[in-house]
ROMAR-805191 format. One line per 10 residues: number of its first residue (from 0); their letters; for each residue x, y, z of N, C-alpha, C. Coordinates in steps of 0.05 Angstrom, whole numbers, always signed. Layout:
BEGIN
NUM) a) X:Y:Z:X:Y:Z:X:Y:Z; ...
% end
This chain:
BEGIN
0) xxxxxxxxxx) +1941:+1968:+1429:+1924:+1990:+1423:+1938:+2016:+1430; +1935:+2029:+1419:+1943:+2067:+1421:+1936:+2079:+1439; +1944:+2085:+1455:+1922:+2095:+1474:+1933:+2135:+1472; +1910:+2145:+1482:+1909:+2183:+1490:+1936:+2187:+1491; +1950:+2201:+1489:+1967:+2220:+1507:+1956:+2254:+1514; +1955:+2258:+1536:+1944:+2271:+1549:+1968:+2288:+1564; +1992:+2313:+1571:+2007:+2305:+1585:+1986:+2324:+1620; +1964:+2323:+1611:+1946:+2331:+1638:+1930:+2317:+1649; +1941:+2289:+1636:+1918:+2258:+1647:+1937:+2240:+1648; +1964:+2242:+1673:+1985:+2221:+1685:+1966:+2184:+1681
10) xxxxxxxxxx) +1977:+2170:+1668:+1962:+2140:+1674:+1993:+2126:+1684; +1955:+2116:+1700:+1980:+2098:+1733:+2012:+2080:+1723; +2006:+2074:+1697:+2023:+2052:+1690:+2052:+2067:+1691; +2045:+2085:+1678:+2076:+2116:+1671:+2093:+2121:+1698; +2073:+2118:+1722:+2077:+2127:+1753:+2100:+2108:+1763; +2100:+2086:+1754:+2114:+2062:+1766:+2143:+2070:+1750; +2161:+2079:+1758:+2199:+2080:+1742:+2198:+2054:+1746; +2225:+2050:+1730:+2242:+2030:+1732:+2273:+2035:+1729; +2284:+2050:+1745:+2307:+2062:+1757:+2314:+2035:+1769; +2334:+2050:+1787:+2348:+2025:+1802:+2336:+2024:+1827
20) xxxxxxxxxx) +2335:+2000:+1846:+2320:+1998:+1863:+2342:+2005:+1891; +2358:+2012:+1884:+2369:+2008:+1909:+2362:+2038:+1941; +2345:+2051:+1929:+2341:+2071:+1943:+2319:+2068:+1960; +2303:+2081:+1979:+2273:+2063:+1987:+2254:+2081:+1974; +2237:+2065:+1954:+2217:+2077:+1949:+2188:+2067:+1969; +2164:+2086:+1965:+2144:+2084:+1984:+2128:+2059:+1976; +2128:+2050:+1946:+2111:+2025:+1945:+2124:+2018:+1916; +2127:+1991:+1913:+2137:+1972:+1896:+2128:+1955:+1893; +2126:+1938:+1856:+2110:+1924:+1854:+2127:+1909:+1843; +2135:+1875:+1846:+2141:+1856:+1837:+2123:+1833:+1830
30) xxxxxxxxxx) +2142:+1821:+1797:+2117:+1792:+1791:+2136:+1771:+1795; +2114:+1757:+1798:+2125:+1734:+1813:+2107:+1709:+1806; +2105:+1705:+1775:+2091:+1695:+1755:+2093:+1668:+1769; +2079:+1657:+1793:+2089:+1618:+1788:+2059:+1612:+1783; +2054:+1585:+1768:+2041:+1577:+1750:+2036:+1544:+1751; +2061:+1536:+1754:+2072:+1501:+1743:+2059:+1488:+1767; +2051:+1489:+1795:+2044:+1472:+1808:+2017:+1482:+1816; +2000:+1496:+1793:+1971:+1500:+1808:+1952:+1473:+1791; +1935:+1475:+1816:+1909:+1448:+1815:+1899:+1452:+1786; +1898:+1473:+1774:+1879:+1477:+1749:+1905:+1485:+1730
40) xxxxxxxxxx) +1912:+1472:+1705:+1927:+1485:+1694:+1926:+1511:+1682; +1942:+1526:+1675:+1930:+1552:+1673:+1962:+1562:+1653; +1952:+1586:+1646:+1979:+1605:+1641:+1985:+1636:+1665; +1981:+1636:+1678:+1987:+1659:+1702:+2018:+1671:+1700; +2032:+1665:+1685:+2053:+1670:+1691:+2048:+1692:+1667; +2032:+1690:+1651:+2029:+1726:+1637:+2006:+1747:+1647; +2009:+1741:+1673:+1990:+1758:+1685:+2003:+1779:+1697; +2033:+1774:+1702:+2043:+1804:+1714:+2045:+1836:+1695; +2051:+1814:+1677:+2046:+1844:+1644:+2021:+1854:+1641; +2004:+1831:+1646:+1976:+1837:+1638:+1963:+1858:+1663
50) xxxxxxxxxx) +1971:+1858:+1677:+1957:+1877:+1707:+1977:+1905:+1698; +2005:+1907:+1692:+2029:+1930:+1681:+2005:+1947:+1665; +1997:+1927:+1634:+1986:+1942:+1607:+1952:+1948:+1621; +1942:+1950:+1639:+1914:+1944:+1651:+1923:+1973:+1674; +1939:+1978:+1679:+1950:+2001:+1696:+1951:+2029:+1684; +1958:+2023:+1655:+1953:+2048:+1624:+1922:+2054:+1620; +1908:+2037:+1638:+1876:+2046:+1629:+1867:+2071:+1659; +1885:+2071:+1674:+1877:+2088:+1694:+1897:+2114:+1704; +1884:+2135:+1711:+1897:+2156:+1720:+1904:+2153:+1755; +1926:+2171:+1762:+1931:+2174:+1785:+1918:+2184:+1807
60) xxxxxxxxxx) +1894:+2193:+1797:+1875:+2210:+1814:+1850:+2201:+1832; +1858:+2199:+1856:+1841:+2186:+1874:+1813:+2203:+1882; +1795:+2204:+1862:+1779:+2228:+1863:+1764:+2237:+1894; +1755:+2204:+1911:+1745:+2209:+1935:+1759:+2222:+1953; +1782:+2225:+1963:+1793:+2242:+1975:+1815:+2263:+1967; +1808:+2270:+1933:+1820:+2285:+1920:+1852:+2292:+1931; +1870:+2266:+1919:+1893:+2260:+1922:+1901:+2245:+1901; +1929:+2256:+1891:+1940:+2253:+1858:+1965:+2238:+1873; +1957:+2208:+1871:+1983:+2183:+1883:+2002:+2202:+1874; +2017:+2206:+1858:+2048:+2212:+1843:+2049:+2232:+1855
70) xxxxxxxxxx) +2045:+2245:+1867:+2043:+2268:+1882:+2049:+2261:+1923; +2042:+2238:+1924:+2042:+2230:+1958:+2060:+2204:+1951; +2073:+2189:+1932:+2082:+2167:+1935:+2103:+2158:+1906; +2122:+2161:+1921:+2151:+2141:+1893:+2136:+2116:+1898; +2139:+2108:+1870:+2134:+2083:+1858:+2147:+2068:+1841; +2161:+2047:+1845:+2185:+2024:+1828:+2169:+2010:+1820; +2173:+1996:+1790:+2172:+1969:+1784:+2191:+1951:+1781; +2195:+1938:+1805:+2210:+1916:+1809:+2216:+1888:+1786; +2205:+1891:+1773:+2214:+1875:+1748:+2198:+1852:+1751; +2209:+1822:+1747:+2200:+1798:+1751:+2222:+1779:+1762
80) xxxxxxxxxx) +2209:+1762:+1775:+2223:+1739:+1793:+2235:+1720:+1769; +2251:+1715:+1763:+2268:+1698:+1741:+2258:+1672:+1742; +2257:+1660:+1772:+2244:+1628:+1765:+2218:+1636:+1793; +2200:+1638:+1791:+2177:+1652:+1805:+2157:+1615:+1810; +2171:+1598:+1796:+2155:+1563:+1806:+2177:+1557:+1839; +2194:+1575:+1831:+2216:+1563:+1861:+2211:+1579:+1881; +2199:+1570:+1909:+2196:+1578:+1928:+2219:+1589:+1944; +2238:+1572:+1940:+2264:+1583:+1955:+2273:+1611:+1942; +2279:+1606:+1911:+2289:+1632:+1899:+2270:+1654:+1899; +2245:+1646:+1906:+2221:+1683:+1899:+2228:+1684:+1936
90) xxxxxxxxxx) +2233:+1669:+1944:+2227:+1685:+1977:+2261:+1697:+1981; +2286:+1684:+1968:+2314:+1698:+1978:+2303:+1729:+1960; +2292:+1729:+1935:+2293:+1757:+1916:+2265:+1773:+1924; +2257:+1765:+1938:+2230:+1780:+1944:+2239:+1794:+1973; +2254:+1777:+1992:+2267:+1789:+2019:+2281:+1816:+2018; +2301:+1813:+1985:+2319:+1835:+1983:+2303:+1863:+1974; +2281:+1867:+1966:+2268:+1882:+1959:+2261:+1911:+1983; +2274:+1935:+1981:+2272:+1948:+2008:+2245:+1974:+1997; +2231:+1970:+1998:+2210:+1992:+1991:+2193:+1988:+2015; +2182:+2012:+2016:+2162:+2007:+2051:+2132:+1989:+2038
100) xxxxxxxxxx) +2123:+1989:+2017:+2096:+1970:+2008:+2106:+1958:+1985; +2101:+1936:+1988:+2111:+1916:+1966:+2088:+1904:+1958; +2081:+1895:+1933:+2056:+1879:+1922:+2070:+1861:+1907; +2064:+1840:+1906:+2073:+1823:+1896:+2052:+1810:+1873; +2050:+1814:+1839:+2030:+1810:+1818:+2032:+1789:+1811; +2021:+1767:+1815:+2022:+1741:+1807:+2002:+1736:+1782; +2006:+1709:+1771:+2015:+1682:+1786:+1999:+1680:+1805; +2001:+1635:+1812:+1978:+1625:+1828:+1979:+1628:+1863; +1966:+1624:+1870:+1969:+1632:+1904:+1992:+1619:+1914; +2006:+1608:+1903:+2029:+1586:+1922:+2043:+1606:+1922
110) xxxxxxxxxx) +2045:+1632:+1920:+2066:+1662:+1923:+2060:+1676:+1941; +2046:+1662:+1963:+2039:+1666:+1978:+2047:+1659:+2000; +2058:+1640:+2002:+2071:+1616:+2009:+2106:+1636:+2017; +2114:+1643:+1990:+2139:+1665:+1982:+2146:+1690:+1993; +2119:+1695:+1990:+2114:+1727:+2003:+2122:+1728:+2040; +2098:+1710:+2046:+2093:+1717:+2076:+2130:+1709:+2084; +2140:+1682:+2075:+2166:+1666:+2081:+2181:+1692:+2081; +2187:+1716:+2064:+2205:+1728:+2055:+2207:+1748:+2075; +2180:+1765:+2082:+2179:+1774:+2105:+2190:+1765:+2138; +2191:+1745:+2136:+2189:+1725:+2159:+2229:+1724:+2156
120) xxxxxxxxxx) +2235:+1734:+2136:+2274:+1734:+2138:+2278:+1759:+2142; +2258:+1773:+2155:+2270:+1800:+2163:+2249:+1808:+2194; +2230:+1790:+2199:+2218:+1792:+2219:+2215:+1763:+2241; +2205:+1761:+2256:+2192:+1738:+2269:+2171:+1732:+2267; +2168:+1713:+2248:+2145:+1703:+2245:+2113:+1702:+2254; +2133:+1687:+2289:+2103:+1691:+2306:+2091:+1724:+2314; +2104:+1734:+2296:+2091:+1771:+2300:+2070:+1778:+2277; +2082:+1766:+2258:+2057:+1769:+2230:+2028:+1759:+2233; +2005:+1767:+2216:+1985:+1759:+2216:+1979:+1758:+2190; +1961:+1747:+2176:+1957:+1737:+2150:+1926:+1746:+2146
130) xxxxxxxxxx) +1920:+1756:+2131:+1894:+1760:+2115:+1892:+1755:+2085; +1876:+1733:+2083:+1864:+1726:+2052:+1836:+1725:+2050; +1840:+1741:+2022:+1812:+1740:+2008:+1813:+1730:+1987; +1789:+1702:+1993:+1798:+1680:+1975:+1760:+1663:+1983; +1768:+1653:+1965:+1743:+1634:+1963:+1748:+1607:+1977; +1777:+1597:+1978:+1782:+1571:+1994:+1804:+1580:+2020; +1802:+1546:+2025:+1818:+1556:+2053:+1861:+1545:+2033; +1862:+1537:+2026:+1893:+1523:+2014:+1897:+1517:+2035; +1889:+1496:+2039:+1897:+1479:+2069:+1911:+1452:+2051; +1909:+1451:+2033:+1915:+1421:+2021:+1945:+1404:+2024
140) xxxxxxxxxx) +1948:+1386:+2022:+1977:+1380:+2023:+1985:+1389:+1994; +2022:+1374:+1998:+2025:+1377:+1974:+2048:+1413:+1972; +2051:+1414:+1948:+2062:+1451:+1951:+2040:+1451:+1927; +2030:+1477:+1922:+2011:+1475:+1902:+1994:+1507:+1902; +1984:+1510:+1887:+1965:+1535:+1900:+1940:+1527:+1915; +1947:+1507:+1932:+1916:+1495:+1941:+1936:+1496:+1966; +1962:+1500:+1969:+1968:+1490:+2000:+1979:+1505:+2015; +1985:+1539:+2007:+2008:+1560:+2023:+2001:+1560:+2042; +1971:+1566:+2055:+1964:+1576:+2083:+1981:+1552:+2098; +1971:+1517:+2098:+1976:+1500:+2110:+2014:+1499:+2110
150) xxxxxxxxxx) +2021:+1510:+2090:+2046:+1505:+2085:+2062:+1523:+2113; +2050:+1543:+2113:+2065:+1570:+2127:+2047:+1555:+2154; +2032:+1545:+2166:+2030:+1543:+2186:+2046:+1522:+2205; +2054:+1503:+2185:+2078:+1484:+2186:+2099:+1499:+2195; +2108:+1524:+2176:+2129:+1537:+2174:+2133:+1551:+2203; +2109:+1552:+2214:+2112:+1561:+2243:+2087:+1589:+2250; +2077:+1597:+2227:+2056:+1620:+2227:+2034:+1612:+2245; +2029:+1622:+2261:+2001:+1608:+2284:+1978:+1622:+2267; +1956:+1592:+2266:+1937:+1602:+2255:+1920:+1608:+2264; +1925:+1619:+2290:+1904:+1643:+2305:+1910:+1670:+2299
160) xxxxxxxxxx) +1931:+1673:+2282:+1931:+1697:+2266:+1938:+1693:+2238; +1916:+1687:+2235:+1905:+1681:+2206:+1873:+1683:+2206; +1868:+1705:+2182:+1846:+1707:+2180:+1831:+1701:+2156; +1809:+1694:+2143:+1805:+1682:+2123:+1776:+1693:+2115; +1775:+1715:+2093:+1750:+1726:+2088:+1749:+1724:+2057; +1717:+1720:+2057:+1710:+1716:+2031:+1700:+1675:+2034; +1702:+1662:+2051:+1702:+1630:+2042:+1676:+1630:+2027; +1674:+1612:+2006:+1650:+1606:+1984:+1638:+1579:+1997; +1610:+1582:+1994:+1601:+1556:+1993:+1610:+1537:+1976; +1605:+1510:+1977:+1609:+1498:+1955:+1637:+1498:+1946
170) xxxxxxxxxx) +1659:+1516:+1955:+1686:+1526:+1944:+1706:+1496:+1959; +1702:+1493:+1986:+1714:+1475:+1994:+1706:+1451:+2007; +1721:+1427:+2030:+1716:+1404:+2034:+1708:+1407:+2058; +1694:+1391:+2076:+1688:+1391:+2107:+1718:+1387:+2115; +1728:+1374:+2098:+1766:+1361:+2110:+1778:+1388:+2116; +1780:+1399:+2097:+1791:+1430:+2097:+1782:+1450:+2116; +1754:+1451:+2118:+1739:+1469:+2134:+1743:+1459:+2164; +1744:+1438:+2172:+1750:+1417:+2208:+1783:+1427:+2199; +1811:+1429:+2180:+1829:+1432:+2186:+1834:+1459:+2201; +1822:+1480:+2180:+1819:+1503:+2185:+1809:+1515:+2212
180) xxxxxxxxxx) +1789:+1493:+2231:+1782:+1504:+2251:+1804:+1497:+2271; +1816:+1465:+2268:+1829:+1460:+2281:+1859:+1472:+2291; +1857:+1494:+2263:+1884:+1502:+2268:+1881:+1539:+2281; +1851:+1537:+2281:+1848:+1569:+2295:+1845:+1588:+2273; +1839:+1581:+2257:+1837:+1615:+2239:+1811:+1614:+2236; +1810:+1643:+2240:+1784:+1655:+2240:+1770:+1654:+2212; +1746:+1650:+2209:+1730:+1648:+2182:+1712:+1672:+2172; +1708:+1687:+2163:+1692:+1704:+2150:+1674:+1697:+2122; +1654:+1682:+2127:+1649:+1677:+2093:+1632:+1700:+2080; +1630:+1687:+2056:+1624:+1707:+2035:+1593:+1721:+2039
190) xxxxxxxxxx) +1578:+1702:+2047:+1551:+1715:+2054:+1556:+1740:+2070; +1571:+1734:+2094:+1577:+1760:+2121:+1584:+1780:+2104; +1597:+1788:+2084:+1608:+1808:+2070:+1581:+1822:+2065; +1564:+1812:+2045:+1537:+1819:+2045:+1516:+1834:+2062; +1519:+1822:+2091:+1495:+1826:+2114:+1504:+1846:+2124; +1535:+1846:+2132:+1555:+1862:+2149:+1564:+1891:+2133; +1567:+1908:+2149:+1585:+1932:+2140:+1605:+1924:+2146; +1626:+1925:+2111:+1652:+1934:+2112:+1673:+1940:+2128; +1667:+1957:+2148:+1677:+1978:+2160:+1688:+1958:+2193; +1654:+1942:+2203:+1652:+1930:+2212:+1663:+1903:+2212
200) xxxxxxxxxx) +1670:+1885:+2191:+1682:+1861:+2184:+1713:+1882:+2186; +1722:+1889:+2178:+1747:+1901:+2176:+1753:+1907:+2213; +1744:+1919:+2220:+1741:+1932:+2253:+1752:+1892:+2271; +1735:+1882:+2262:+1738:+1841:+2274:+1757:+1837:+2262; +1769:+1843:+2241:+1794:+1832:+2236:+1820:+1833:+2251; +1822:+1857:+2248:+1837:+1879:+2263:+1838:+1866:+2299; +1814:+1869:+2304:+1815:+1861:+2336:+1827:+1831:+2337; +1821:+1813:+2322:+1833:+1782:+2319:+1867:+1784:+2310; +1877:+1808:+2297:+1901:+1806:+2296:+1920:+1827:+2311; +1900:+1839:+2336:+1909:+1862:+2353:+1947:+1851:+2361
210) xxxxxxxxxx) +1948:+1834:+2362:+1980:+1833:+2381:+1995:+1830:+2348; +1989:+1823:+2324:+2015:+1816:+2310:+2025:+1851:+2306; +2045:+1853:+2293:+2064:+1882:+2295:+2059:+1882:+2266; +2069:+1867:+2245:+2064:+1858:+2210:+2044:+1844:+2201; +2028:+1850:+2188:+2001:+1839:+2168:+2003:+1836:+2139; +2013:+1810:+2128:+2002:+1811:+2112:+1980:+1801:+2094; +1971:+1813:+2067:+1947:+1812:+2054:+1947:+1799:+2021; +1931:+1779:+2028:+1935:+1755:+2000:+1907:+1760:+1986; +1912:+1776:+1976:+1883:+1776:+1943:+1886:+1760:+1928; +1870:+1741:+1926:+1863:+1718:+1913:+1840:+1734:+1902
220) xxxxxxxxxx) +1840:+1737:+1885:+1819:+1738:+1860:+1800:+1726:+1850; +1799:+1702:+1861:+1774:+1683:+1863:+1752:+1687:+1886; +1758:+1706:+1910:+1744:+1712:+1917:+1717:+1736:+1908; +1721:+1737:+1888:+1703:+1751:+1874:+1678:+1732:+1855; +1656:+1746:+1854:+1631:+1731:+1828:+1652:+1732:+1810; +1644:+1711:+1793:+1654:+1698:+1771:+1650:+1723:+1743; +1636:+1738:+1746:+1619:+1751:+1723:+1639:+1777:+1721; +1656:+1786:+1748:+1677:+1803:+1751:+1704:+1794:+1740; +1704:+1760:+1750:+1734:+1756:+1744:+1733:+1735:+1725; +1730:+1732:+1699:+1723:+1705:+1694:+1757:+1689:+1687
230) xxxxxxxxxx) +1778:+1709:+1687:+1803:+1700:+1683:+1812:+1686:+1707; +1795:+1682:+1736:+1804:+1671:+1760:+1796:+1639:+1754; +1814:+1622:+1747:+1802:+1593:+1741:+1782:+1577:+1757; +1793:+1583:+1788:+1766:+1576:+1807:+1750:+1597:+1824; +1744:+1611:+1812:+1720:+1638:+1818:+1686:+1624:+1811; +1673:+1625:+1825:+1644:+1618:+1833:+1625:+1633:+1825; +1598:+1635:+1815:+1583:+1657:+1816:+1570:+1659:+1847; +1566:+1676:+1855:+1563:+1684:+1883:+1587:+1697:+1898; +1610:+1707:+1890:+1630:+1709:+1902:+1617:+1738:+1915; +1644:+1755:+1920:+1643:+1784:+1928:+1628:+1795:+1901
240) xxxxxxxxxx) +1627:+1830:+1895:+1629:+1844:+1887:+1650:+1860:+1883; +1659:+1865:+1852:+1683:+1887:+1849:+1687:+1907:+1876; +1652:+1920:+1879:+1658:+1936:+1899:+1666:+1933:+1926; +1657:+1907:+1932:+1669:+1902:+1956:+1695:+1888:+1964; +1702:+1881:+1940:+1744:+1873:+1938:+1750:+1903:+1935; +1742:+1913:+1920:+1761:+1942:+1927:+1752:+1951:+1954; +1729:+1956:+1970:+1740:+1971:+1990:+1751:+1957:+2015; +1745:+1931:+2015:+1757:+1905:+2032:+1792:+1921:+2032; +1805:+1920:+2008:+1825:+1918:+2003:+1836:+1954:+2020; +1826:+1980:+2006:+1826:+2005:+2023:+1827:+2002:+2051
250) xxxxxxxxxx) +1812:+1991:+2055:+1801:+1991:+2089:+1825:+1976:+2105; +1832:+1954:+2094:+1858:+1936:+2099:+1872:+1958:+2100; +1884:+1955:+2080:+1907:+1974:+2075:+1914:+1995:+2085; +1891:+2000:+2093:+1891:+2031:+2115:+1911:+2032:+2142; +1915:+1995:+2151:+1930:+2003:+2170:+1956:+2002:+2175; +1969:+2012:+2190:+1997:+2025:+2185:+2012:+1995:+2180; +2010:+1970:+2196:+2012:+1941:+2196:+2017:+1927:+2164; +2004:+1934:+2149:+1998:+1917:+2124:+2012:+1931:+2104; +2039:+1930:+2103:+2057:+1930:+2083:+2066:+1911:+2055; +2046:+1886:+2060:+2068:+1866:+2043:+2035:+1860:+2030
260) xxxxxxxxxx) +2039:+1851:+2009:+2005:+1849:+1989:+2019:+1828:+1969; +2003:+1806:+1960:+2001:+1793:+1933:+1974:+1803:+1921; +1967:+1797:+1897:+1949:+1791:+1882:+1954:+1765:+1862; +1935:+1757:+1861:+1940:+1724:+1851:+1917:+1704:+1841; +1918:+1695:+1819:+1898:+1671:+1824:+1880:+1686:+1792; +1904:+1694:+1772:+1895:+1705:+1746:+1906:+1695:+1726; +1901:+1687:+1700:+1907:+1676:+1685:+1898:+1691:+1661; +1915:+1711:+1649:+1895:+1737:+1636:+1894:+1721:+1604; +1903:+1703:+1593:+1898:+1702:+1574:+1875:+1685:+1566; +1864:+1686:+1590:+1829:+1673:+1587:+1808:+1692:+1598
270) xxxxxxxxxx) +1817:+1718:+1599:+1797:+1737:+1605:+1781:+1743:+1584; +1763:+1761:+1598:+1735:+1775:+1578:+1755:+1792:+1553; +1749:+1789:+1536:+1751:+1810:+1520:+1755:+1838:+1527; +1745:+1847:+1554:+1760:+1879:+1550:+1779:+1879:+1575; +1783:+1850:+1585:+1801:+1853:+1602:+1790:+1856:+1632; +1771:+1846:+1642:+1758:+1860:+1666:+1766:+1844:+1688; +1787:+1826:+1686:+1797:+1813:+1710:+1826:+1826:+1718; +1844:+1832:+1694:+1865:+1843:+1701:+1865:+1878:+1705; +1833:+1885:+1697:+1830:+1924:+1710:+1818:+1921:+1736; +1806:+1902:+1740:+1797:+1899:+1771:+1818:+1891:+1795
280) xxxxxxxxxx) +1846:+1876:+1786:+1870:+1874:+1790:+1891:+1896:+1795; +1884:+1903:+1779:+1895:+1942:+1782:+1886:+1959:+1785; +1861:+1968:+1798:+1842:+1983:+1812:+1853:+1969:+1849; +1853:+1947:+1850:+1863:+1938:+1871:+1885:+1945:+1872; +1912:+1945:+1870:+1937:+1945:+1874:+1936:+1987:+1871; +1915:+1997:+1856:+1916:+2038:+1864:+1905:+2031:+1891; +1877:+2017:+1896:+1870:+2016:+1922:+1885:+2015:+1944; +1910:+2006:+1943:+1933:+2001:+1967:+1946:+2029:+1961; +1953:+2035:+1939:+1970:+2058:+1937:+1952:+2078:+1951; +1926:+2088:+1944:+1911:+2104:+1955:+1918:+2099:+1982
290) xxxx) +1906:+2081:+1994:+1905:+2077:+2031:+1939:+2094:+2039; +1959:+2085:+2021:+1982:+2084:+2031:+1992:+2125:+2031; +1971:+2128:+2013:+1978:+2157:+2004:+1961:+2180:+2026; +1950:+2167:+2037:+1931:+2184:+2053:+1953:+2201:+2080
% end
């Protein structure tokens, strides 16, 4: 489709160059399309274009605290991961990436798995803390998008810093839920989002991952109602609210800690007709840029 040209209405998509990366920009976005080993078959691996052309539907203008991103923040688009199913190769090409916020547009949650690992070759592990918002725990065996959390806690990540908001009823197993306690990560489910202020669930997070130095933040997209995302293959009705994944995500992001971001768990060529899983995908990924621009 055609869209306005306006040259007094910047859209976010224009904001992102694609120069050479070797300089540090303030936030960069890489895809990191893997697909081939999730529980539900799917196509995700055209979801990093699809969140790019979903980025042309929005301007740079953060109206609530009247701040024009392109104005507070360089922005790269880092291209795509060449084989994004191989764990080894997205975590050596995801490591080399030097921008101070990195998002990583997926593709199924096992890039998650990629992400945190990649960080972890330039940090110490036991310093990171992990936050996902997600409807399950991926405790499962296996490599898969059902298994990164369990995978990285193998890997050495203590899952007393690991935090886990958004869990769905009905979403997972008592097996999973007894692993999850057993291994110490804190639970936040989806009802508490509801009862609780924002501000407040964010504030408990924070205090549960007071000692790590690096945080990072896994948007799973299934932690949302089904009626928001219907391109998330295992999204529930009852999930979050759009509004409350976006400000979950602000509030996160707010702290100086949480540099490294996926989004994940989209498969855009089964979305709604106007696209409302991959604009709620990219309202999330300005939402980081905003926090980052403040």
């Amino acid at each position: 489709m055609l869209l306005h040209n306006d040259p007094n209405w910047m859209r976010a998509g224009h904001w992102f160059s694609r120069t050479d990366d070797s300089s540090l920009h303030d936030l960069g976005i890489l895809g990191v399309g893997a697909s081939k080993s999730a529980i539900t078959p799917n196509q995700a691996d055209k979801t990093p274009n699809a969140i790019r052309e979903a980025l042309l539907r929005y301007s740079t203008y953060f109206a609530e605290k009247d701040i024009d991103l392109s104005e507070k923040l360089s922005a790269i688009d880092l291209g795509d991961i060449p084989n994004p199913d191989s764990q080894a190769e997205s975590i050596d090409l995801i490591s080399q990436k030097a921008v101070k916020t990195l998002v990583l547009l997926g593709g199924d949650n096992s890039i998650t798995y990629s992400g945190v690992m990649a960080l972890a070759k330039k940090v110490d592990l036991t310093e990171v803390g992990l936050i996902t918002l997600d409807a399950h725990h991926d405790l499962r065996d296996g490599i898969s998008n059902g298994s990164p959390i369990r995978q990285l806690i193998e890997a050495g990540l203590p899952g007393n810093q690991i935090v886990q908001v958004g869990i769905n009823d009905f979403a997972n197993s008592k097996f999973y839920a007894d692993r999850a306690k057993s291994a110490g990560i804190k639970i936040i489910h989806r009802n508490q989002i509801s009862q609780e202020k924002i501000n407040l669930i964010v504030s408990d997070i924070f205090q549960t991952l007071a000692s790590c130095k690096y945080i990072y933040l896994d948007i799973d997209m299934d932690v949302c109602d089904r009626s928001v995302v219907p391109a998330s293959p295992a999204s529930l009705p009852g999930g979050i609210s759009a509004n409350e994944l976006l400000n979950l995500v602000y509030q996160i992001a707010s702290d100086d800690r949480v540099n490294h971001f996926d989004i994940t768990e989209i498969d855009s060529t089964i979305d709604a007709p106007d696209n409302r899983t991959t604009r709620l995908a990219a309202l999330a990924l300005l939402r980081i840029a905003a926090a980052k621009a403040e």
